[in-house]
C-alpha positions as CSV (number, residue, x, y, z in Angstrom):
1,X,70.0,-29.8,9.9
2,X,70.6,-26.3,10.9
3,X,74.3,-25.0,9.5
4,X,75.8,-22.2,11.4
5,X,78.3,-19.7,10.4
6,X,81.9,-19.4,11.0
7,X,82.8,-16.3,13.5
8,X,86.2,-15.2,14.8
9,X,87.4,-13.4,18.0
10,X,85.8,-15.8,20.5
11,X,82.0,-14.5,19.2
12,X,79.6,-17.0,19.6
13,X,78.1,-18.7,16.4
14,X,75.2,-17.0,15.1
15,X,73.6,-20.5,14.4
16,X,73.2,-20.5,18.4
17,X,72.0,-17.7,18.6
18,X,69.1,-17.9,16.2
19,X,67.9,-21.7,17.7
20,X,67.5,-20.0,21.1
21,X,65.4,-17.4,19.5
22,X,63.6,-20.1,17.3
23,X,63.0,-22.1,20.9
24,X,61.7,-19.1,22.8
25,X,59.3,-17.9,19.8
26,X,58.1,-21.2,19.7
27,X,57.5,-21.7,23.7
28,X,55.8,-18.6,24.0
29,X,53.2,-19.9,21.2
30,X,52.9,-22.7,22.9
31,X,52.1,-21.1,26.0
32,X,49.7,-18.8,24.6
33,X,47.8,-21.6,22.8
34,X,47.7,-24.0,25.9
35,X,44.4,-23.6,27.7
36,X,44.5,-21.4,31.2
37,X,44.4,-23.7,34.2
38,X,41.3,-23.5,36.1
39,X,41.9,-22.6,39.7
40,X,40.1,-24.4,42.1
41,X,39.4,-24.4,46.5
42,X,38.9,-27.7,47.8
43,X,38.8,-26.2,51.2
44,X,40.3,-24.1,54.0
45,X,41.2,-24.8,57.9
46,X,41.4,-22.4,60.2
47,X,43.8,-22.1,63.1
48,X,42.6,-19.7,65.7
49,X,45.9,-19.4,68.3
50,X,47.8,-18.8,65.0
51,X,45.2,-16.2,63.3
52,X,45.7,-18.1,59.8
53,X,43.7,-19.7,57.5
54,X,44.9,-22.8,55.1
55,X,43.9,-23.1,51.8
56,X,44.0,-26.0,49.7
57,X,43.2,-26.2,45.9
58,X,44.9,-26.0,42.4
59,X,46.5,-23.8,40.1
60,X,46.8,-20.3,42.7
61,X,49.6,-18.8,41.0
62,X,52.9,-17.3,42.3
63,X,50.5,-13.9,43.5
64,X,47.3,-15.6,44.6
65,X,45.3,-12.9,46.3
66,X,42.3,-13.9,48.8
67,X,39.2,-12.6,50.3
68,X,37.1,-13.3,52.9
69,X,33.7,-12.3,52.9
70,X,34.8,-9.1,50.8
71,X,38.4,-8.4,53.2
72,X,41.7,-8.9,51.7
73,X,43.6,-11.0,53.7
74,X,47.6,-11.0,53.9
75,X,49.1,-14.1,52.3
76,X,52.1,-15.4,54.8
77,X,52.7,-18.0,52.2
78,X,51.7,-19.2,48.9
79,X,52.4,-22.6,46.4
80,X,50.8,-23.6,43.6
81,X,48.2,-25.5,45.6
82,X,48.6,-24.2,49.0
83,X,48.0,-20.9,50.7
84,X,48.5,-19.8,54.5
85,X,46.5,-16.5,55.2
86,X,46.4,-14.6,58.0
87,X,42.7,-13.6,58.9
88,X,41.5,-13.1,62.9
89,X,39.7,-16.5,63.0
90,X,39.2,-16.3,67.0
91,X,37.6,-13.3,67.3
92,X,35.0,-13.5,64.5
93,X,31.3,-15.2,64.9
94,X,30.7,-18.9,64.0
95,X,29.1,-18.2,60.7
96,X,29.3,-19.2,56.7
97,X,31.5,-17.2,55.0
98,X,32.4,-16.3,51.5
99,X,36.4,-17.0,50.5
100,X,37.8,-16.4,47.3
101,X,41.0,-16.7,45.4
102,X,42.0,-15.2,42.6
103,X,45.2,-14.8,40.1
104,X,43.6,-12.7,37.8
105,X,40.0,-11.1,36.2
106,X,39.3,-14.0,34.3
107,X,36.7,-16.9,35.0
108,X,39.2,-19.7,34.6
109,X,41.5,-17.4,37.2
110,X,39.4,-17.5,40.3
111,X,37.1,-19.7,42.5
112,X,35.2,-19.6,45.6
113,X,33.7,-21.3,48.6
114,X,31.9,-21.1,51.4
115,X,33.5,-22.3,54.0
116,X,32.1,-22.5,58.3
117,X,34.3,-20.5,60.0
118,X,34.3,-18.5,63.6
119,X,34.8,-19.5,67.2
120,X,31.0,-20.7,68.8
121,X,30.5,-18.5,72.2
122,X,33.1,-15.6,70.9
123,X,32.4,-12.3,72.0
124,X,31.7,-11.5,68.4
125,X,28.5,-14.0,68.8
126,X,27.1,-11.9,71.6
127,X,27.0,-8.7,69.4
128,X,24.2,-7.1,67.4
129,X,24.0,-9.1,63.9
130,X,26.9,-9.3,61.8
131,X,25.7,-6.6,58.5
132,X,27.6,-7.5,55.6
133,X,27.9,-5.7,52.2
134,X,24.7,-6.5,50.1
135,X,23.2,-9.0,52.6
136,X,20.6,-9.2,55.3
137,X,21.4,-9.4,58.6
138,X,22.6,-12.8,59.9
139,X,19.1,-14.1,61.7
140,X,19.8,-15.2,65.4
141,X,18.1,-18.1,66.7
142,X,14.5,-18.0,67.4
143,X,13.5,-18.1,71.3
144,X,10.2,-20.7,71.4
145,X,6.6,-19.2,72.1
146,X,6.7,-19.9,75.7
147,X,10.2,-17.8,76.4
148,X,9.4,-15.1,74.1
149,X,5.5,-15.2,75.3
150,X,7.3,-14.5,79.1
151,X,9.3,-11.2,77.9
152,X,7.3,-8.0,78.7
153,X,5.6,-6.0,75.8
154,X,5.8,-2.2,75.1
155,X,3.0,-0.3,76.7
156,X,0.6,1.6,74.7
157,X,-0.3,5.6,74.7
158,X,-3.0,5.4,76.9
159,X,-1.7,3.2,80.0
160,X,-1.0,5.4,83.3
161,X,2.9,6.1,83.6
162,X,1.8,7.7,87.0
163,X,-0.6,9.2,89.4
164,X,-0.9,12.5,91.5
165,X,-3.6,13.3,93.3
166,X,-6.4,12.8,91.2
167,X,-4.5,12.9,87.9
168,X,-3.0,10.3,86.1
169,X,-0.6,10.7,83.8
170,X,-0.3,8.7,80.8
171,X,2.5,7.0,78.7
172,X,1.6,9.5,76.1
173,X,1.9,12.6,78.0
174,X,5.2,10.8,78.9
175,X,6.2,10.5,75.2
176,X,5.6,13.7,74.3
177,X,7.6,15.1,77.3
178,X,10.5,13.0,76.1
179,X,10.3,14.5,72.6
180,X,10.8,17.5,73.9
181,X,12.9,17.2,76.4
182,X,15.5,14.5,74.5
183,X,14.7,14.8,71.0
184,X,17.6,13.2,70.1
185,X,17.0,10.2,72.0
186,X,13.3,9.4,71.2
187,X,13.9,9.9,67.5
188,X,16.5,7.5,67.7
189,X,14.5,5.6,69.8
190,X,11.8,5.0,67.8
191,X,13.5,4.3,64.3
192,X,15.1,1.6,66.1
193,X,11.7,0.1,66.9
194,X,10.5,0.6,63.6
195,X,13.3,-0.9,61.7
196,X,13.2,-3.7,64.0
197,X,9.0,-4.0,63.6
198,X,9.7,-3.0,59.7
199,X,12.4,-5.8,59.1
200,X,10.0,-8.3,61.2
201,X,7.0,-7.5,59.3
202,X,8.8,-8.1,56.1
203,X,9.4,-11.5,57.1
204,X,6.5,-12.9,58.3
205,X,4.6,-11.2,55.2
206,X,7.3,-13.5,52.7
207,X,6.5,-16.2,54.6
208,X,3.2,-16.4,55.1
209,X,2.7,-15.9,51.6
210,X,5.0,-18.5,50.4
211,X,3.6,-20.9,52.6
212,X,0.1,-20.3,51.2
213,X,1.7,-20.9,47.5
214,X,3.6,-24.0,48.5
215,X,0.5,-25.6,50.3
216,X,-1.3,-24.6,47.0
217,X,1.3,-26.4,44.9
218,X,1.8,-29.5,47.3
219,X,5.2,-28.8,48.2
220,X,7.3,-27.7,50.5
221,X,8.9,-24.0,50.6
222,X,12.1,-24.9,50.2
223,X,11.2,-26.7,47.3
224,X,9.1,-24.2,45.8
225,X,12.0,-21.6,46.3
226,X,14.3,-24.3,44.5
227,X,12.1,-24.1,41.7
228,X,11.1,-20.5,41.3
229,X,14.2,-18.5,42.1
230,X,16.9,-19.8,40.1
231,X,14.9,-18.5,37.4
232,X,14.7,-15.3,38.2
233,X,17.7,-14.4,38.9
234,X,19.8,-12.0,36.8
235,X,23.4,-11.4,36.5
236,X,24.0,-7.6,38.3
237,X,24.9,-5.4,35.9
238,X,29.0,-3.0,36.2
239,X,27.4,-0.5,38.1
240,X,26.5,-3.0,41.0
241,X,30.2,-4.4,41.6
242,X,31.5,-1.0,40.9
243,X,29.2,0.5,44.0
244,X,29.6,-3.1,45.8
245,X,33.6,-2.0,45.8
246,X,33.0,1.6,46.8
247,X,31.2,0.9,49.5
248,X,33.7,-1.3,51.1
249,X,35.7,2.2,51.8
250,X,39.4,1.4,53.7
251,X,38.0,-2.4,54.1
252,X,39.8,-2.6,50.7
253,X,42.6,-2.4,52.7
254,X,44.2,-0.6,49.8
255,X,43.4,-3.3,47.0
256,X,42.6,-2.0,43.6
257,X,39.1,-2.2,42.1
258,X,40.7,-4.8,39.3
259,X,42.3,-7.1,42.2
260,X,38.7,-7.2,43.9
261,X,36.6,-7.6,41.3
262,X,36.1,-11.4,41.0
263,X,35.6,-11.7,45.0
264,X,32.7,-8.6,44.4
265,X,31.3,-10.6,41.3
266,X,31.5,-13.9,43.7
267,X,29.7,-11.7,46.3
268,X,26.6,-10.9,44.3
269,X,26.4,-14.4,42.8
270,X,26.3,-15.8,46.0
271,X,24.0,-13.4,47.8
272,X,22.6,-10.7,46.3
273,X,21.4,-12.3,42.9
274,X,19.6,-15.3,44.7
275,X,18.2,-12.8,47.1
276,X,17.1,-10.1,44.7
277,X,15.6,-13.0,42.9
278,X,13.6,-14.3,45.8
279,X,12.3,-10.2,46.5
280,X,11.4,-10.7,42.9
281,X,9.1,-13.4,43.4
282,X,7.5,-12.1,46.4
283,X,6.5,-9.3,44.8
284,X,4.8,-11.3,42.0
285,X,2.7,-13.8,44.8
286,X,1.8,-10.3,46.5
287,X,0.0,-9.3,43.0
288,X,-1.1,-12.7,41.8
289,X,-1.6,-14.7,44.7
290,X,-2.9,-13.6,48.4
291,X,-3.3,-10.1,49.0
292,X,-0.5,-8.9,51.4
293,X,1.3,-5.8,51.8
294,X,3.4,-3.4,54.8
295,X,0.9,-1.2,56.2
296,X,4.0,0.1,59.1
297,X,4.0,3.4,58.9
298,X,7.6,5.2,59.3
299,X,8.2,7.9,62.2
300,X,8.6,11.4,60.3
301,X,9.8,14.6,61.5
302,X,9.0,18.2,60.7
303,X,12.4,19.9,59.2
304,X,13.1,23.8,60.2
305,X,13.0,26.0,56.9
306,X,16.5,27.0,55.1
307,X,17.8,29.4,53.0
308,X,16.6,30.1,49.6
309,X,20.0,29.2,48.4
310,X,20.0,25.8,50.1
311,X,16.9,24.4,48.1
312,X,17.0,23.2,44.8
313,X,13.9,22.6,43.3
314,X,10.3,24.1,43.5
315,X,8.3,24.8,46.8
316,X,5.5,23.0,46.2
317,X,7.2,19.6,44.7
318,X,5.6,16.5,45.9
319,X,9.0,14.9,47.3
320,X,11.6,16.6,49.5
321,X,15.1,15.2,50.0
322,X,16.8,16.7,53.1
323,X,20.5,15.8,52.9
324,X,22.3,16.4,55.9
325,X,25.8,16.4,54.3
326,X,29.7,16.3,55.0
327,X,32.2,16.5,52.3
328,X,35.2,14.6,54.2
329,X,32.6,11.7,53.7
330,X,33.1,10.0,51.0
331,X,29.2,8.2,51.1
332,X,28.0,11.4,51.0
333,X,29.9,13.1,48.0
334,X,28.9,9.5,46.3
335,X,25.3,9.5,46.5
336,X,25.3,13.1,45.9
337,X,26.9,12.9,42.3
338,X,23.5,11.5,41.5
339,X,21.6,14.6,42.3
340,X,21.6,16.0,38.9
341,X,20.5,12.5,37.3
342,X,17.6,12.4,39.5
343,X,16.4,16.1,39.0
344,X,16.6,15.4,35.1
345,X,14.8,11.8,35.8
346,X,11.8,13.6,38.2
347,X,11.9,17.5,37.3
348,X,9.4,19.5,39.5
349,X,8.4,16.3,41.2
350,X,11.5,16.6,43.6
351,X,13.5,19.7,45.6
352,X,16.5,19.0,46.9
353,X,17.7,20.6,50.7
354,X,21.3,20.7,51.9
355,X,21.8,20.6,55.6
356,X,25.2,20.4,56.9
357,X,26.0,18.0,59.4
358,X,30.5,17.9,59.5
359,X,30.8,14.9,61.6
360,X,34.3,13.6,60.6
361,X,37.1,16.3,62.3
362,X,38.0,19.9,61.6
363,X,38.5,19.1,57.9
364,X,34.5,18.5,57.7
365,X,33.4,22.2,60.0
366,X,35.7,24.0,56.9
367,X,34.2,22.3,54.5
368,X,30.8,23.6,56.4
369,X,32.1,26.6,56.7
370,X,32.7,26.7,53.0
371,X,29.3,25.6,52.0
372,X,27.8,28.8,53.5
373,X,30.5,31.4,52.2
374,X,29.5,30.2,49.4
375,X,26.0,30.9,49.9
376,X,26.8,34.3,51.1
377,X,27.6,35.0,47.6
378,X,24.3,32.9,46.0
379,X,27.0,30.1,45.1
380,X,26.1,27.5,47.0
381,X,24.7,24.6,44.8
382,X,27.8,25.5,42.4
383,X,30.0,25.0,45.0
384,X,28.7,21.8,45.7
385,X,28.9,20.6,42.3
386,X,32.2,21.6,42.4
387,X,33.3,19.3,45.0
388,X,30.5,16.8,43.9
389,X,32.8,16.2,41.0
390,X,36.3,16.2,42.1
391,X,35.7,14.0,45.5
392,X,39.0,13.9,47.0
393,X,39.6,15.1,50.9
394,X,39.2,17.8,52.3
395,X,42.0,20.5,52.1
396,X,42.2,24.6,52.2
397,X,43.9,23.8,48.8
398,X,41.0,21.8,47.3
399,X,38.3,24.1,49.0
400,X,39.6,27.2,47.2
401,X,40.1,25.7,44.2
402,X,36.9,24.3,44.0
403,X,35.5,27.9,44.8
404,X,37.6,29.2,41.9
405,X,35.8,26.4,39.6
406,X,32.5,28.0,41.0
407,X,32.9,30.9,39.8
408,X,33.5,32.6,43.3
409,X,34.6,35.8,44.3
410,X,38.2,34.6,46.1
411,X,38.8,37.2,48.1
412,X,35.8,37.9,49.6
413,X,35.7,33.9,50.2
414,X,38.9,33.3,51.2
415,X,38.4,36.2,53.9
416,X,34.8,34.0,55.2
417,X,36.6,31.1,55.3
418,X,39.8,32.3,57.0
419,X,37.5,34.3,59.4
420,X,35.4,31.5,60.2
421,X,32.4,33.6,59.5
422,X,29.9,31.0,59.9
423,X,31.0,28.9,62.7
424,X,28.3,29.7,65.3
425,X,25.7,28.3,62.1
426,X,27.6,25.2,62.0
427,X,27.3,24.9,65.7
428,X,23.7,25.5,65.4
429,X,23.1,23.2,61.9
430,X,24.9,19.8,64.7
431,X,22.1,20.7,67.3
432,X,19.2,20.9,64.8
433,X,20.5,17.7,63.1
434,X,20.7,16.1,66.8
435,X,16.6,17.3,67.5
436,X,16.2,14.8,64.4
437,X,18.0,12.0,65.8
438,X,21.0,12.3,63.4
439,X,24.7,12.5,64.1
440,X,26.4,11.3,61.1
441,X,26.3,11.9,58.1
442,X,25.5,11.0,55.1
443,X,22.0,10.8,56.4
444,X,18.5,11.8,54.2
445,X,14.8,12.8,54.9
446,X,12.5,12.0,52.0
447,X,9.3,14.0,53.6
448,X,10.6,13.5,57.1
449,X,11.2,9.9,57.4
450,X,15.3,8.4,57.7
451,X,16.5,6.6,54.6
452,X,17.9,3.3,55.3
453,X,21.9,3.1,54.1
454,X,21.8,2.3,50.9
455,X,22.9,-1.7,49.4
456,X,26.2,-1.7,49.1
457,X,25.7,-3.2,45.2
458,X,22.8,-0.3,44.7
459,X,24.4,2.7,42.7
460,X,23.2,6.0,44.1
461,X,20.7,7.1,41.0
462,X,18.6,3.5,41.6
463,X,18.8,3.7,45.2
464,X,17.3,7.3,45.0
465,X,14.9,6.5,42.4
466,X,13.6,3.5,44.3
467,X,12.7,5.7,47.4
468,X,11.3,8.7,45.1
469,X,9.1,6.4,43.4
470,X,7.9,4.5,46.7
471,X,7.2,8.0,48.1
472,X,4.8,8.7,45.5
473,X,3.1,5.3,45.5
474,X,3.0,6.0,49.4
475,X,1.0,9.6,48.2
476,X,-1.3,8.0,46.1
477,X,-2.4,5.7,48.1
478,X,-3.1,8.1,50.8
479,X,-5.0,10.3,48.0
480,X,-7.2,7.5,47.1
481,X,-8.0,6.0,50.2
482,X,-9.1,9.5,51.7
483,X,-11.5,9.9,48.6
């Protein structure tokens, strides 16, 4: 028995008072010491007319927040075990795709599925391949031998394009006229064909080789991947599913890093870790098994010579990066924060070249603009570090500011700036990038040949470091067969 006290003027009895604070006390304990319902999709229906999505499940919460394949979706409404999203069913391909719901970071606080979504026949099917974040292109159907046998092939160098008099003119002579003539074109051109031939190569190399191990093994290659990949695969570390969410730029759709990260994390455990794992075993059967490798050689391009001040690095270093850079991007001031880690990483081995190539409005030709008032005063790389490590937009405010960081004379570069000093040099910096085949930036050279963009879970040191150390192997190779 609980005895109270007496109280006058109405108050009320201290006795009540202390129970409901006994009662609360005791329901929070409770609720801390109940286990976390797990949340759980059973599955989700789409309704094309209507643009929404249905999900069914358990344990979403009053704030259930939902992704599909990495895109926040708008929650019309939401129970405990229902949600009704809106997501543009109808004009998306017919295709697997990765949903997930969460309430919060932890494990117990968000599932996923992959659901079959998409309209068959849309005009999204007819488009080039769907490229998601930190997966390969979705593969299109395969045309039989006989159809594909019936498309024409590309001609070769030394067929006759045409004929006057008694001279003949060949495919090459034709080539080369192009590269001349529409530079911009034929580079473009031909990186197309060699990602395509690249990307193709790549494949039929994998399988071929795992067909040879799972004919050696008696099984089938499905089965031999069941068995061999799981094993391999590793949980990606922060850095992946913080670069994974940078990446995604305004596909966020203004979401914090916090409310994304269990669809990211679902992302990569889906589709990058199994994949990754696969790579991993390919590369082992490639040592250990049959001999197989990518002989494809890239196209390359000669690159004009810079200023002294644009170059980091020594002239005779082994590996050149060309970065044809714009500071309103935000890939570009990304990847280029890991400049410095990868000059400490490969010293003398590597030089560094800065190209500007503003390809994102007027904010990008003054941040050009900038670059090379800078030089004009033998600032330039420490004016780019200076906006390397504040990466915000582009503003006269930030410019200047970032110039006062560098240790910049302010009046003599707020008058270049203002004055627009260097405009005719940014005019002529677009037209050289164009004669490379290049029109937006961020794009790099490593000794001529075009990066490909970077996976979206790859931060920018390993994705740098990957291509530096290939470029080398590439070297070698070339050293030691020409012995």
């Amino acid at each position: 028995m609980i005895f109270g006290f007496r109280t006058s003027g109405g108050q009320k009895p201290r006795v009540a008072i202390f129970t409901a604070g006994l009662l609360a006390a005791v329901a929070v304990a409770n609720a801390r010491q109940a286990p976390a319902r797990q949340l759980f999709v059973t599955s989700a229906v789409a309704d094309a007319s209507a643009g929404t999505l249905t999900i069914s499940g358990g344990n979403f919460g009053t704030h259930p927040f939902v992704t599909l394949d990495l895109i926040p979706l708008e929650v019309r409404a939401g129970l405990d075990s229902l949600i009704v999203a809106v997501a543009p069913i109808g004009a998306e391909p017919a295709a697997e795709y990765l949903l997930t719901v969460s309430r919060g970071p932890a494990p117990e606080e968000h599932a996923s599925l992959q659901v079959r979504l998409g309209t068959p026949g849309s005009s999204a099917d007819n488009a080039a391949d769907r490229v998601q974040p930190g997966r390969n292109e979705r593969a299109l159907a395969k045309p039989s031998s006989s159809s594909a046998d019936a498309l024409p092939t590309l001609t070769t160098g030394s067929e006759t394009a045409g004929q006057v008099g008694d001279r003949s003119i060949s495919i090459e002579e034709v080539d080369r006229e192009w590269r001349r003539s529409d530079p911009f074109n034929y580079m473009r051109l031909a990186r197309e064909i060699y990602d395509v031939r690249h990307r193709i190569v790549e494949t039929m190399v994998t399988d071929e080789l795992l067909a040879i191990e799972a004919k050696a093994r008696g099984v089938g290659v499905d089965a031999l991947l069941a068995e061999e990949v799981p094993k391999r695969i590793i949980a990606m570390p922060d850095s992946a599913v913080i670069s994974l969410y940078q990446s995604l730029g305004d596909n966020t759709r203004g979401a914090t890093f916090e409310q994304m990260r269990p669809a990211l994390r679902a992302w990569l455990e889906r589709h990058s870790e199994p994949e990754l794992a696969k790579m991993s075993f390919v590369e082992e059967l490639k040592k250990v098994s049959t001999r197989a490798e990518v002989a494809l050689k890239a196209p390359r391009v000669q690159i004009d010579p810079v200023a002294e001040g644009l170059m980091r690095g020594p002239q005779a270093a082994p590996v050149e990066i060309v970065a044809f850079g714009d500071f309103q991007s935000a890939e570009y001031v990304r990847l280029a924060q890991a400049f410095s880690r990868i000059r400490d990483t490969f010293g003398d081995r590597i030089r560094f070249v800065f190209k500007n190539l503003p390809a994102h409005g007027p904010e990008s030709v003054m941040a050009a603009e900038a670059l090379l008032c800078a030089d004009a005063q033998s600032r330039f790389w420490a004016f780019h570090d200076a906006l390397v490590s504040q990466p915000e937009a582009i503003s006269a405010t930030h410019v200047k500011q970032s110039a006062t960081a560098a240790g910049l004379n302010r009046q003599m570069f707020d008058a270049c700036v203002d004055d627009h000093r260097f405009s005719g040099a940014i005019r002529q910096a677009i037209d050289e990038a164009r004669r490379y085949g290049l029109e937006d930036s961020p794009s790099f050279l490593i000794n001529g040949r075009l990066t490909p963009h970077p996976p979206a879970f790859l931060p920018a040191f390993d994705f740098f470091k990957l291509l530096i150390e290939e470029e080398l192997a590439y070297q070698a190779k070339s050293a030691a067969a020409a012995r």
